[in-house]
C-alpha positions in Angstrom: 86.9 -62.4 73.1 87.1 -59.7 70.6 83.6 -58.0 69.1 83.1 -59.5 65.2 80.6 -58.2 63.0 81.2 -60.6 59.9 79.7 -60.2 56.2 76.3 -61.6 56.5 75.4 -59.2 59.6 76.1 -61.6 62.5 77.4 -60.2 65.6 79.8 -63.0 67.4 82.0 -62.4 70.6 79.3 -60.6 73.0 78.6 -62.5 76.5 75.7 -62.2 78.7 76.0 -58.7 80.2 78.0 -57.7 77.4 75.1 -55.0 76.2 74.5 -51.5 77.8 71.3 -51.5 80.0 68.6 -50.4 77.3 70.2 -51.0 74.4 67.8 -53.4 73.9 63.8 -52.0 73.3 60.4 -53.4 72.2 61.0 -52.3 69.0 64.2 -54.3 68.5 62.7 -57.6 69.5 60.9 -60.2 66.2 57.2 -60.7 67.3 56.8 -63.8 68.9 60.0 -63.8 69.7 60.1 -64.3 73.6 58.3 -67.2 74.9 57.3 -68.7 78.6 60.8 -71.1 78.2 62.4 -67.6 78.2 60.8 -65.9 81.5 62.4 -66.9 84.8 60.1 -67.7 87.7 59.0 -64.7 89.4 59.6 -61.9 86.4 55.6 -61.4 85.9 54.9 -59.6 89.3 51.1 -58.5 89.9 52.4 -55.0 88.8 53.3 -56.3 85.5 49.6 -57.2 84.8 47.4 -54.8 83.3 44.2 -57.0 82.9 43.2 -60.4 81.7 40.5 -61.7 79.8 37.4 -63.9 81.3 38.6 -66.1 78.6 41.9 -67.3 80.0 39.8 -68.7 83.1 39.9 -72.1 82.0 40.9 -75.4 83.5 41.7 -76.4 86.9 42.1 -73.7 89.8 45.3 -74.3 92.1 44.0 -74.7 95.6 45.7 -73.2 98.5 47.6 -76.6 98.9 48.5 -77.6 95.5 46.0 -79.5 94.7 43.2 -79.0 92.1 40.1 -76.7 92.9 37.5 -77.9 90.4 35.0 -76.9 92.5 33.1 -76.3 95.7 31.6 -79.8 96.5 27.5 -79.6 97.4 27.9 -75.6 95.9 24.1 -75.4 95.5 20.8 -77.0 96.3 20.6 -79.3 93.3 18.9 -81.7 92.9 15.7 -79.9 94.0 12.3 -80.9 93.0 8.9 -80.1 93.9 5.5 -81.3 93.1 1.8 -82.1 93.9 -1.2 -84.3 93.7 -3.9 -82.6 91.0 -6.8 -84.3 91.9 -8.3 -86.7 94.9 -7.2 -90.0 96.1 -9.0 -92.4 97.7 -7.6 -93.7 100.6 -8.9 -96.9 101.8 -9.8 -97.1 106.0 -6.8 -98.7 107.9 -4.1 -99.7 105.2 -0.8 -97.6 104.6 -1.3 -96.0 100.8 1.5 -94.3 99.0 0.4 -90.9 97.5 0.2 -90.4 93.9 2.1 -86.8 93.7 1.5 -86.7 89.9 2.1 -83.0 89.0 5.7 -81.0 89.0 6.4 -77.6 89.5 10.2 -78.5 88.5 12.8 -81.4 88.1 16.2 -80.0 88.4 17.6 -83.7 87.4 14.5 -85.7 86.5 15.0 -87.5 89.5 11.3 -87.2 90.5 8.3 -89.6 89.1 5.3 -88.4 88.4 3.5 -91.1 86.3 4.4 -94.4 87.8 6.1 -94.9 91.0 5.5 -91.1 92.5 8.7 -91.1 94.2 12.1 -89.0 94.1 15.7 -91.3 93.2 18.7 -90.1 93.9 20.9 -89.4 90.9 24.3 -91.1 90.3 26.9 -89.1 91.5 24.3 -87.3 93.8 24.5 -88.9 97.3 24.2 -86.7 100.3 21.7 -85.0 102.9 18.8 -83.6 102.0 15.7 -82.2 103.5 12.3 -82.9 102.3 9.1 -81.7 102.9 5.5 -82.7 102.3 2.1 -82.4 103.4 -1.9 -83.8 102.3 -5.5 -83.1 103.1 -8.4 -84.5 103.5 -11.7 -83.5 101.6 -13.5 -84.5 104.6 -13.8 -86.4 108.2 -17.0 -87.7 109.5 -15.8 -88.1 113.2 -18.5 -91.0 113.8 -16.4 -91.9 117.0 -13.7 -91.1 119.4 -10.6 -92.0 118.2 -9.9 -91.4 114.7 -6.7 -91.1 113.5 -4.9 -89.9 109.9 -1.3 -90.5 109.6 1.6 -88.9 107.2 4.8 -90.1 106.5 7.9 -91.0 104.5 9.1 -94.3 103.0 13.1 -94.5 102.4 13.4 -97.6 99.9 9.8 -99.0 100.3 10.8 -98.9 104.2 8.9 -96.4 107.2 12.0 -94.1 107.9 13.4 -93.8 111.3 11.4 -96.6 112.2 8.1 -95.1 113.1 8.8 -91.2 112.8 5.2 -89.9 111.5 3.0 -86.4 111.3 -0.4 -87.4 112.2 -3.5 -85.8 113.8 -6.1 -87.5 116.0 -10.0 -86.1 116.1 -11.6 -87.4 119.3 -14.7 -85.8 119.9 -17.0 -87.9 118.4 -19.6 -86.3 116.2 -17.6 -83.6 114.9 -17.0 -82.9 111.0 -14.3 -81.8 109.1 -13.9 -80.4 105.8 -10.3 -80.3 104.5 -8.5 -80.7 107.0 -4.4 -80.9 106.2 -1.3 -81.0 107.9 2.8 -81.1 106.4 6.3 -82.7 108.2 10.0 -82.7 107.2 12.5 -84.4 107.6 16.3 -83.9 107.0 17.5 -87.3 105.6 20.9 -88.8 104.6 20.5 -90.9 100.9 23.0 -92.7 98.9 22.2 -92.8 94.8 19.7 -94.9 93.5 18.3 -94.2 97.3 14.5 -93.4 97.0 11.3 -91.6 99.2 8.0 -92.1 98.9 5.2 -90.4 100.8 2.7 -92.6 102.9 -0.9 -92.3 104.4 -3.4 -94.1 106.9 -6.5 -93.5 108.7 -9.1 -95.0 110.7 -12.0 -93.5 109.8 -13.6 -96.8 108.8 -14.4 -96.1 105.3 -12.6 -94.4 102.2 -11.4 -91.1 102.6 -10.2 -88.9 99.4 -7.6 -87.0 99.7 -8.1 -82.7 99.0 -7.0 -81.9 95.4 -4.3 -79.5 95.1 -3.6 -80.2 98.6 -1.3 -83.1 98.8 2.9 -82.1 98.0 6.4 -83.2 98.2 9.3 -81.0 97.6 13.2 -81.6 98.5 16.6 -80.1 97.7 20.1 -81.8 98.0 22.3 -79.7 101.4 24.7 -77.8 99.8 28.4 -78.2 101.6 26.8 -81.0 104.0 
């Protein structure tokens, strides 16, 4: 087909191939002329790239199999929350009281109440392991006999946990006294959402005990990648 340049400036009868190598520069082609539908795969190679802005890391990242990396499930130790008792707590001689853990040092997801039920909830969407810790003293023991006993320990859903598992100290030499006296345990626990702790006492001492202000806490934090 012959070359035709006709009257309005139209060039007709040039096939693919049909110009010199270069003929063709960044200076000939309209802005915004060349678009995505125009690049064949492959014809941005990493040495094509000079940079590229924070700003065009959006969306979805392409996971090593095609699917969608959104993120790294369990990527940090949220929730997390830790708090403590402010003031004493009477504990009355021989019946199982939950602690009133009324202050926080931080919430990550307000999951953790302070004013009514003094017990962490797991969040929607927030099911998992987690490991909790906690701990309580006592203002003072009057060991009036052999046998005295104060125990510590965690409530999953207004249940014991692992049916009996407990921290707990014994004082038997009768006599003795002891001024706040304290002890902690953990546990590493698997909860669903809406799952909740509590933290649990009991002595024998045969009277009211208080509890040492300041010395009774519970803090936990969701396992990350677990």
């Amino acid at each position: 087909m012959a070359v035709v340049i006709n009257g309005s400036g139209t060039v007709t009868g040039i096939s693919v191939g049909g110009l010199p190598d270069g003929i063709v520069d960044s200076g000939t082609l309209a802005t915004n002329s060349v678009d995505s539908a125009e690049l064949i795969d492959g014809a941005v190679d990493n040495s094509h790239i000079d940079a590229l802005a924070a700003s065009k890391l959006t969306g979805a990242l392409p996971a090593l199999d095609g699917s969608s990396l959104t993120g790294i499930s369990g990527g940090d130790n949220t929730p997390s929350f830790s708090a403590y008792k402010n003031s004493v707590q009477a504990i009355t001689t021989s019946t199982w009281t939950k602690l009133e853990v009324t202050t926080e040092y931080w919430d990550t997801d307000s999951a953790f109440d302070s004013t009514t039920n003094y017990r962490f909830t797991v969040p929607s969407g927030e099911g998992g392991k987690y490991h909790l810790t906690a701990g309580t003293g006592w203002s003072r023991f009057d060991n009036s006999a052999a046998g005295r006993y104060q125990f510590l320990k965690f409530y999953k859903n207004g249940s014991e946990f692992r049916g009996g598992l407990r921290t707990y100290s014994t004082l038997d030499a009768a006599g003795g006294q002891y001024d706040d006296f304290e002890y902690t345990t953990a546990i590493d626990i698997d909860l669903a959402a809406s799952d909740y702790v509590e933290l649990y006492v009991w002595h024998n001492e045969g009277h009211d005990v208080n509890t040492s202000a300041s010395q009774t806490f519970f803090t936990g934090f969701k396992l990350a990648g677990v």
